[in-house]
VOMI-284646 format. One line per field, with one value per residue (C-alpha): x negated, z negated, y negated. Coordinates in nm, 3 decimals, padded with zeros to 5 digits, m for minus. Example, Ala and Ser with C-alpha at 12.3 -4.5 7.8 and 13.67 -1.06 7.14 Angstrom:
// VOMI-284646
c1 = [m01.230, m01.367]
c3 = [m00.780, m00.714]
c2 = [00.450, 00.106]
END
This chain:
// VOMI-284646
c1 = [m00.444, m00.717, m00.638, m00.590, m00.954, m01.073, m00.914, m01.044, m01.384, m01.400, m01.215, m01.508, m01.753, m01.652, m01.627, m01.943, m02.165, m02.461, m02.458, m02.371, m02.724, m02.901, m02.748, m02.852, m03.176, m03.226, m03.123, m03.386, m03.670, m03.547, m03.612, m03.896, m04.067, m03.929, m04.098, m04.396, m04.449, m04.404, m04.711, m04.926, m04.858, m05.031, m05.345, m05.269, m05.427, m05.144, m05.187, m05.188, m04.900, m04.639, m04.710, m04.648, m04.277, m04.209, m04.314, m04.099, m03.798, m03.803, m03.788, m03.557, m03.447, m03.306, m03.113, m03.008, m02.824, m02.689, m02.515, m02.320, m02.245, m02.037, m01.904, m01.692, m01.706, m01.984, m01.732, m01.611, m01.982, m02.036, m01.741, m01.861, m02.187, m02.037, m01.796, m02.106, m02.341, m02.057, m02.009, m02.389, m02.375, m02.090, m02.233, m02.542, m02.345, m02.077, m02.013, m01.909, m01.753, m01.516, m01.440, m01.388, m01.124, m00.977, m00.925, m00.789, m00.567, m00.412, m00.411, m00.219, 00.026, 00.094, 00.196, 00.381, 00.571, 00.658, 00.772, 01.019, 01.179, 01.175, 01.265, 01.609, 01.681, 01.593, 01.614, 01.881, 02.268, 02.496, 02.623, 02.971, 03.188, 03.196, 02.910, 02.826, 03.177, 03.114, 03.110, 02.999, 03.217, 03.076, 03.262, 03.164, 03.109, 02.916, 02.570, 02.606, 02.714, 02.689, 02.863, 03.013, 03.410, 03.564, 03.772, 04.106, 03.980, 03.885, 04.203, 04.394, 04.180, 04.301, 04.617, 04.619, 04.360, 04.497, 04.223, 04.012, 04.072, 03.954, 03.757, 03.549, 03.342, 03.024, 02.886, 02.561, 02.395, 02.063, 02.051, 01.691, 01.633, 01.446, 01.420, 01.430, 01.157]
c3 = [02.808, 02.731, 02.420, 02.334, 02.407, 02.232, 01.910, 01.964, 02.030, 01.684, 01.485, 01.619, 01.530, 01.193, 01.127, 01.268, 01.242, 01.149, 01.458, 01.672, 01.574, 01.626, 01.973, 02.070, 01.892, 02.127, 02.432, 02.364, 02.267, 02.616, 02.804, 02.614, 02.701, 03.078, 03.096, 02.915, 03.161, 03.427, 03.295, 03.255, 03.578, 03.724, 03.573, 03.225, 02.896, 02.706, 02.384, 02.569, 02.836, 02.492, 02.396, 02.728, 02.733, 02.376, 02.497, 02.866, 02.651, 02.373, 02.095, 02.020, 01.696, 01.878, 02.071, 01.801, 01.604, 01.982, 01.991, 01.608, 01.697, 02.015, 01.797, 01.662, 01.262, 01.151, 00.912, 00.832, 00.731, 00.568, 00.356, 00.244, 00.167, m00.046, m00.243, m00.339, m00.447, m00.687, m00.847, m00.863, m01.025, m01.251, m01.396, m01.470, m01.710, m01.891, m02.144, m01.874, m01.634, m02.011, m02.039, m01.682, m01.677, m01.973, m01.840, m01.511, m01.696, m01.929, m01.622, m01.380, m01.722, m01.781, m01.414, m01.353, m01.662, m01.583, m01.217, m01.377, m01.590, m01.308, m01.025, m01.289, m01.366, m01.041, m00.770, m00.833, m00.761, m01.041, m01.150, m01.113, m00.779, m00.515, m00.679, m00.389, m00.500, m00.845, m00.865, m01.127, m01.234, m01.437, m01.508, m01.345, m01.555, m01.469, m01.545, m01.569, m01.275, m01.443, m01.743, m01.969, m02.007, m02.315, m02.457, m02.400, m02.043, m01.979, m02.111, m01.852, m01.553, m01.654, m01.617, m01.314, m01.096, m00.851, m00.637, m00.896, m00.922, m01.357, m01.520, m01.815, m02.009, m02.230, m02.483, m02.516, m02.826, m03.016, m03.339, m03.589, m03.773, m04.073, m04.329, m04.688, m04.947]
c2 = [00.425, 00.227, 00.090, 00.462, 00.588, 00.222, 00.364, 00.696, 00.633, 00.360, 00.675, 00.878, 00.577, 00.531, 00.953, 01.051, 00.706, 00.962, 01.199, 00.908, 00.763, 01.065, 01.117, 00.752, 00.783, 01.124, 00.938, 00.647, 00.887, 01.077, 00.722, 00.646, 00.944, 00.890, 00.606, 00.693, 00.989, 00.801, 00.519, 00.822, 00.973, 00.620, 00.721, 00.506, 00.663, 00.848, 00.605, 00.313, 00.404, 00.486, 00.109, 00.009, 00.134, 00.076, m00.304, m00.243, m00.165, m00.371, m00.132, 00.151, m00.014, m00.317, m00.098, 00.112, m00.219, m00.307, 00.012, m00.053, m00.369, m00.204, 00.046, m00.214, m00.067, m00.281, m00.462, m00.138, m00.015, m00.375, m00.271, 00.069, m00.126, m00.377, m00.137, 00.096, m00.195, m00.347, 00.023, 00.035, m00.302, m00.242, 00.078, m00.116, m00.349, m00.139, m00.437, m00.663, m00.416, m00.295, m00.719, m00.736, m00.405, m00.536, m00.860, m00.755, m00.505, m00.791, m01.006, m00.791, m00.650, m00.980, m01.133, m00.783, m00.900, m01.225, m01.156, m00.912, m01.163, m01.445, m01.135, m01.092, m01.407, m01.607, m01.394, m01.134, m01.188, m01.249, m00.897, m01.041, m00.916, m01.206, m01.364, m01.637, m01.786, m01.878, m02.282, m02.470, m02.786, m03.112, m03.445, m03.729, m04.066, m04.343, m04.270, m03.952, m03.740, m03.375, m03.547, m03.218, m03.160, m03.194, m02.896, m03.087, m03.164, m02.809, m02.697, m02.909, m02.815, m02.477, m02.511, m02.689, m02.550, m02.306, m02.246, m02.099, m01.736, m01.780, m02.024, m01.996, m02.272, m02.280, m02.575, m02.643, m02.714, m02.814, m02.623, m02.630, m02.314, m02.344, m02.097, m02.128, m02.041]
END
């Protein structure tokens, strides 16, 4: 149960960071005083006896950055900090921050993009049924161990090949395009 009122108590932290310093702020005013009173009461003057306990306790504000630290949110607060000083920033430049959108935009467009094209082509299964038992055949020949079929060859394998449910073959070609003028 623990772990529960941990998580509680940083929800509360992070919620209510502002009347969680007052309240601590109260409570070391309430010991400062405490202490104060009780300097006074042994016949020390009232200025000198509130410098006395701010000195006996070390400050409030030390205390004070103690206490955040425990909270466990600083990074959290750091965070907030950060996000408000780059809008601040940004709104200062409005030529840079339109570059920097645009940039970002055109960056993140174009990677969407291209991990849709590589997502289809790469990642995808074939849109064939029992895809995972397509095979791909090549002719072996010294020197070249993907070596392609000829059409007679093809033609043969065809015929013969009963383990193959259908076959199908493709040629590849280098073609120039040019166009006329």
């Amino acid at each position: 149960m623990r772990i529960f009122s941990d998580i509680w108590f940083r929800l509360r932290a992070a919620m209510g960071k502002d009347r969680m310093d007052k309240e601590l702020v109260e409570e070391l005013t309430f010991h400062l005083e405490m202490e104060t009173r009780a300097l006074i009461h042994q016949g020390m003057d009232p200025a000198e006896a509130r410098r006395q306990a701010n000195i006996a306790m070390g400050g409030v504000e030390r205390y004070r950055e103690k206490a955040r630290e425990a909270r466990g949110v600083q990074g959290l607060e750091n965070l907030v900090q950060d996000i408000r000083f780059g809008v601040r920033s940004l709104k200062k430049a409005p030529l840079f921050t339109g570059v920097a959108l645009f940039v970002l935009t055109l960056g993140i467009g174009a990677s969407t993009a291209i991990f849709s094209v590589v997502d289809g082509v790469l990642f995808k299964p074939l849109p064939f049924p029992r895809a995972e038992l397509i095979v791909q055949v090549f002719s072996t020949e010294p020197g070249d161990p993907r070596g392609p079929f000829s059409g007679a060859d093809f033609l043969d394998i065809e015929s013969q090949a009963g383990v193959f449910e259908d076959l199908a073959g493709y040629e590849l070609k280098n073609v120039n395009l040019v166009q006329e003028v």
